[in-house]
C-alpha positions as CSV (number, residue, x, y, z in Angstrom):
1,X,-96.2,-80.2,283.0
2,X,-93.4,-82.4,282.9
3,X,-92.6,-86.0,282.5
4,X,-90.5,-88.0,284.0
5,X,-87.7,-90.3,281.5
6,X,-88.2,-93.8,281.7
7,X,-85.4,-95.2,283.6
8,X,-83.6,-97.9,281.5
9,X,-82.0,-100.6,283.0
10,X,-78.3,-101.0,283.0
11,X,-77.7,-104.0,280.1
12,X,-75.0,-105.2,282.6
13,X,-74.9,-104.9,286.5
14,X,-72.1,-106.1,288.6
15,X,-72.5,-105.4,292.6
16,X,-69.9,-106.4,295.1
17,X,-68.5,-109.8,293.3
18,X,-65.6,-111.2,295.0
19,X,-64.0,-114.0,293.9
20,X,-61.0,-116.0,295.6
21,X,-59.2,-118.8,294.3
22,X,-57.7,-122.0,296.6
23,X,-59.2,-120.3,299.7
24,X,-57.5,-121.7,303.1
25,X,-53.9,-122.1,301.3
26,X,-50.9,-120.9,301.1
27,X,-51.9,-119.6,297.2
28,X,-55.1,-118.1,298.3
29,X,-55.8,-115.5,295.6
30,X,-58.2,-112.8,295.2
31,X,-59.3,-112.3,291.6
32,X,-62.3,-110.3,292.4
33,X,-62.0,-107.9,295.2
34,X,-65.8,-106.0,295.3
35,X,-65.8,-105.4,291.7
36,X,-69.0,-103.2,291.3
37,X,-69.4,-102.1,287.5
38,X,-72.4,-100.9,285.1
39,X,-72.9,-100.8,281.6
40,X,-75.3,-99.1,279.9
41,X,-77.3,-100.0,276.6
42,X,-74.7,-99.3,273.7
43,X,-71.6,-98.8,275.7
44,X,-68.0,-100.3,273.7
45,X,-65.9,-100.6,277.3
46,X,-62.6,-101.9,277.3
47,X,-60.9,-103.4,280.2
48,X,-57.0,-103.0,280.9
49,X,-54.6,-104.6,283.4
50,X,-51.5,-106.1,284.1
51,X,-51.1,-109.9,284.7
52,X,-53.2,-111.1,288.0
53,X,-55.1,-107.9,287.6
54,X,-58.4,-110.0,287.2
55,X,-59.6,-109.4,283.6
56,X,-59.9,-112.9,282.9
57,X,-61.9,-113.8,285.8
58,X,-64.1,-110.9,285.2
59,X,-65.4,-112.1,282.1
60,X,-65.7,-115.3,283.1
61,X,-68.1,-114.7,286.2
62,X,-70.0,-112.7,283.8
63,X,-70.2,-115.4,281.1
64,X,-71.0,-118.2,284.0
65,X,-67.9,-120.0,283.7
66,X,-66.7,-118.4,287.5
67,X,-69.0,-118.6,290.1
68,X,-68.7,-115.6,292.4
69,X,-68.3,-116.0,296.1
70,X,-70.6,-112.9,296.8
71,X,-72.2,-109.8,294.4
72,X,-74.7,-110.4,291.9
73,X,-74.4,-110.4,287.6
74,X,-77.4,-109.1,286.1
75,X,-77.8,-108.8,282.4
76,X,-80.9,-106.1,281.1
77,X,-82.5,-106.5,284.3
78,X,-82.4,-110.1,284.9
79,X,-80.6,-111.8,287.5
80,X,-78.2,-114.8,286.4
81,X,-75.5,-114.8,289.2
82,X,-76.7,-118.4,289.6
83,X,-77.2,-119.6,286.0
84,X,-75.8,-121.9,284.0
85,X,-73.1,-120.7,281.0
86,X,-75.5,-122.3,278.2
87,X,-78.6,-120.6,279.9
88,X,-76.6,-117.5,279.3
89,X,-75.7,-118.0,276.4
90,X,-79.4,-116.8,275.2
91,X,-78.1,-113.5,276.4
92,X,-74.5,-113.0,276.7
93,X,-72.0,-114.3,273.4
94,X,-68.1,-114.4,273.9
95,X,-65.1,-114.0,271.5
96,X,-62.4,-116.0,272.7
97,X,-58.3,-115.6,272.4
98,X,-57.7,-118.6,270.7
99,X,-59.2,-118.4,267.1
100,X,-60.0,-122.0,267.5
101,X,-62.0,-121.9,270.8
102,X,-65.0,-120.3,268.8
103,X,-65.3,-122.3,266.1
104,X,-65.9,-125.8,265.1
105,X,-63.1,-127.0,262.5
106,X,-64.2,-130.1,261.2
107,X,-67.5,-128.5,260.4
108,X,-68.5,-125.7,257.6
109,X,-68.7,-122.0,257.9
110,X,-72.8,-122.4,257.3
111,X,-73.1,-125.1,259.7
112,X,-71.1,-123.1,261.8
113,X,-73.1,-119.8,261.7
114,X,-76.2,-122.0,261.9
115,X,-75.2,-123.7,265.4
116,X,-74.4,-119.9,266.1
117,X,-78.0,-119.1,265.5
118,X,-79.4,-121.4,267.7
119,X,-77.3,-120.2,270.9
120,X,-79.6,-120.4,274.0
121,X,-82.9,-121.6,272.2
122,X,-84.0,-125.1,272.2
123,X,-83.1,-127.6,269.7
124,X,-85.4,-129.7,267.8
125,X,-86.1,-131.5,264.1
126,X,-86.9,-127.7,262.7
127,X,-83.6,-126.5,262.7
128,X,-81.5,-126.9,259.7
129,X,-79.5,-125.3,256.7
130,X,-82.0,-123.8,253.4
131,X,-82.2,-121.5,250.9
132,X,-83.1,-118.9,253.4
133,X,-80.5,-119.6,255.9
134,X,-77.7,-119.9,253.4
135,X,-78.3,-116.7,252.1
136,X,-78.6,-114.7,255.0
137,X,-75.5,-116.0,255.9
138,X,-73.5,-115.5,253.0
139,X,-74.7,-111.5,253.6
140,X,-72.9,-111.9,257.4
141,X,-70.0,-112.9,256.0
142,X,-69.9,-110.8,252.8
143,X,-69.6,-107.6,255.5
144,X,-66.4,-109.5,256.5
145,X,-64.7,-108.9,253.3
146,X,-62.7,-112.1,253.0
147,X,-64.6,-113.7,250.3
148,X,-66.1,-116.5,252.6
149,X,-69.6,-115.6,250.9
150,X,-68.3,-118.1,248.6
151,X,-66.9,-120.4,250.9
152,X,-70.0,-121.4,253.0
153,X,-69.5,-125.2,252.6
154,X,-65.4,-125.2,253.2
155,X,-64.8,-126.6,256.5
156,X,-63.5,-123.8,258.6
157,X,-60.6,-126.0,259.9
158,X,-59.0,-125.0,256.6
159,X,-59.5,-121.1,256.9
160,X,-56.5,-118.9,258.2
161,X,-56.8,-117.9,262.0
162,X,-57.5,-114.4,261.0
163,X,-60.6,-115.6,259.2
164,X,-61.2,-118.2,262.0
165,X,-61.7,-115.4,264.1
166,X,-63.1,-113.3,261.9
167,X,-66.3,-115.9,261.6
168,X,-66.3,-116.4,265.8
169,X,-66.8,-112.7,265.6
170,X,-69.8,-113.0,263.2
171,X,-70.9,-115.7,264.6
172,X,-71.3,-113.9,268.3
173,X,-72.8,-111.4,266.8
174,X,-75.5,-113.0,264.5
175,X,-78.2,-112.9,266.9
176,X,-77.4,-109.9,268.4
177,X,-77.1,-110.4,272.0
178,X,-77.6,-108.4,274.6
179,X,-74.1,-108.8,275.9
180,X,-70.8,-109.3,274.1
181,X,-67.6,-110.6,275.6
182,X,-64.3,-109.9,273.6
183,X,-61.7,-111.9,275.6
184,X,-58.1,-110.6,273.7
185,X,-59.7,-111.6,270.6
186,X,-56.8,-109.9,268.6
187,X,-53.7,-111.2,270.8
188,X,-53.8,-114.1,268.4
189,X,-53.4,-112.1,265.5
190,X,-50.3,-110.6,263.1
191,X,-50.7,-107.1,263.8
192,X,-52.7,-106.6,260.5
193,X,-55.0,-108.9,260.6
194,X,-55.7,-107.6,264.3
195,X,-56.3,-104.2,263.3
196,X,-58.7,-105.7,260.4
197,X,-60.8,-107.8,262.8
198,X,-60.8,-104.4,265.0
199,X,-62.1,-102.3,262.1
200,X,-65.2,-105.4,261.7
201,X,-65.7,-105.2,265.7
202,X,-65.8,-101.9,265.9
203,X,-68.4,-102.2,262.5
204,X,-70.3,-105.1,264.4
205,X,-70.8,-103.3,267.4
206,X,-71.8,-100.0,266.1
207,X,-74.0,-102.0,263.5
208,X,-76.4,-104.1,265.6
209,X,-76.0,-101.4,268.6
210,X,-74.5,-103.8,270.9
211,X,-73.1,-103.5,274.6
212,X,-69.8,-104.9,274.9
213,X,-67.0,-105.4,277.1
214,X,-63.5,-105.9,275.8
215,X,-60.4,-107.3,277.6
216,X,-56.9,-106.3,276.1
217,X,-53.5,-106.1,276.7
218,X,-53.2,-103.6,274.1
219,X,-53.0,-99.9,275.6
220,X,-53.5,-98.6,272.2
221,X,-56.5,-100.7,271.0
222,X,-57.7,-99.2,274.6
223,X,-57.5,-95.7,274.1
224,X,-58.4,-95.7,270.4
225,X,-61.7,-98.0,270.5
226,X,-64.9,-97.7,272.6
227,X,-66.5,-94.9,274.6
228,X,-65.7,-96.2,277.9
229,X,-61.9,-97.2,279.3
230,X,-61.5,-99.5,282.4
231,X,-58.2,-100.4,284.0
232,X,-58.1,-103.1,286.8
233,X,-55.4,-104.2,289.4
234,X,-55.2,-106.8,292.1
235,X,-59.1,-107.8,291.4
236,X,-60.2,-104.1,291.5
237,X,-61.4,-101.2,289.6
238,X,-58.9,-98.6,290.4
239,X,-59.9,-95.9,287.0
240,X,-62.5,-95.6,284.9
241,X,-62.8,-92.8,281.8
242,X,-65.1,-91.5,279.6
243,X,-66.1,-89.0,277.1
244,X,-63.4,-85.9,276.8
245,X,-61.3,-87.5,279.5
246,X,-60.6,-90.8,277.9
247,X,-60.4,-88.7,274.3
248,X,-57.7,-87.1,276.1
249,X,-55.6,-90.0,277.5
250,X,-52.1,-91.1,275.9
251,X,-50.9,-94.3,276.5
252,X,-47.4,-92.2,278.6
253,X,-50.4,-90.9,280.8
254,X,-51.7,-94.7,281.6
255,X,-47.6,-95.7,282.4
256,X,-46.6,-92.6,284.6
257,X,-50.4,-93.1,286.8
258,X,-50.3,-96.5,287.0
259,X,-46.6,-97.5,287.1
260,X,-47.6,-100.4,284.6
261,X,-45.1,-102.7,284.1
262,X,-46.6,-105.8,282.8
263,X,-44.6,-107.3,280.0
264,X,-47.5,-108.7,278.6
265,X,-48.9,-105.2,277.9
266,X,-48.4,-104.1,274.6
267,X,-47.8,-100.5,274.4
268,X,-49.0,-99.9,270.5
């Protein structure tokens, strides 16, 4: 006799969002054009796109900041096409561009990983920095190998971008969400550092077994990193690859099928 699997649920679920910015105008835009997408528990997916393709506006209707005309978002099951971002945020953490947008300058890097840590949970007198806290976040940051272990009470406004960004990273992924959002989280970056903070994604990710969608303009970053490869145009999914196939793609294959010609995309 056999049994059936278990079915697991998709960790994220997009059906049919559309999305259409200054609607009765002369700029009437599409972003989102029936973008239908699933992710399952684990998968690194990394979206590509020329300008206006709308990888920007994905992410944000998935993170809350877009409302969706139509479709549905649903994150391990749950349904939060109508939520909030901060009621989100219990579920779904977001690496901006800008290493400044994820993290709080004037503050240090503990109270910064301990605001981190309280993402989507209620606040109250019980939360604060100890003995305990400190040290399990001098171990986060040890695995960044930037020496910040030692650094805890430096105010972050003083740190480099590349270890600004290295700590937002951290800090998204210090209590393991069930979603992770890398919005061009390198683009900021000197080519070395952004290879460096790919090597720790990659690590973080893999690490904590995480689901995560990554925007880039970088066709290399594309094909090298995750097990799934997206590429959007005009608010649609036009490709998707996996497995051999996307082990198989050159970045000459992605320009001669899709006739990209974004100058924003940055060819490796």
């Amino acid at each position: 006799m056999t049994h059936a699997q278990p079915i697991v649920p998709a960790m994220l679920a997009l059906d049919g969002l559309h999305k259409t910015f200054h609607q009765g105008t002369p700029d009437r835009r599409a972003a989102l054009d029936g973008v239908s997408l699933s992710l399952r528990p684990g998968d690194f997916a990394v979206v590509i796109g020329g300008n206006g393709a709308g990888k920007s506006t994905l992410l944000n209707a998935i993170s809350g900041e877009v409302l969706p005309d139509s479709g549905s978002v649903r994150v391990d099951g749950l349904d939060v096409t109508s939520k909030p971002t901060h009621i989100r945020a219990a579920w779904i953490a977001r690496v901006f561009q800008d290493p400044l947008a994820g993290t709080a300058g004037t503050l240090t890097v503990a109270e910064n990983l301990s605001i981190a840590e309280r993402r989507g949970k209620r606040s109250g007198l019980r939360w604060g920095l100890n003995t305990e806290s400190r040290r399990r976040y001098q171990d986060r940051v040890a695995a960044l190998g930037l020496g910040l272990e030692n650094r805890l009470e430096q105010k972050v406004g003083s740190l480099s971008g590349g270890q600004r960004q290295s700590l937002a990273l951290a800090m998204a992924v210090l209590t393991a969400p069930k979603l992770l959002l890398l919005d061009e989280h390198c683009a900021a970056l000197d080519p070395k550092t952004a290879e460096l903070v790919m090597q720790e994604t990659v690590r973080a990710v893999s690490a904590e077994n995480l689901t995560a969608l990554m925007v880039t303009h970088n066709m290399q970053h594309a094909i090298e990193f995750g097990n799934r490869l997206i590429m959007m145009m005009s608010g649609r999914i036009v490709y998707q690859a996996e497995g051999a196939e996307k082990a198989g793609l050159t970045i000459d294959h992605l320009i001669k099928r899709f006739h990209i010609t974004s100058d924003r995309m940055v060819l490796g």
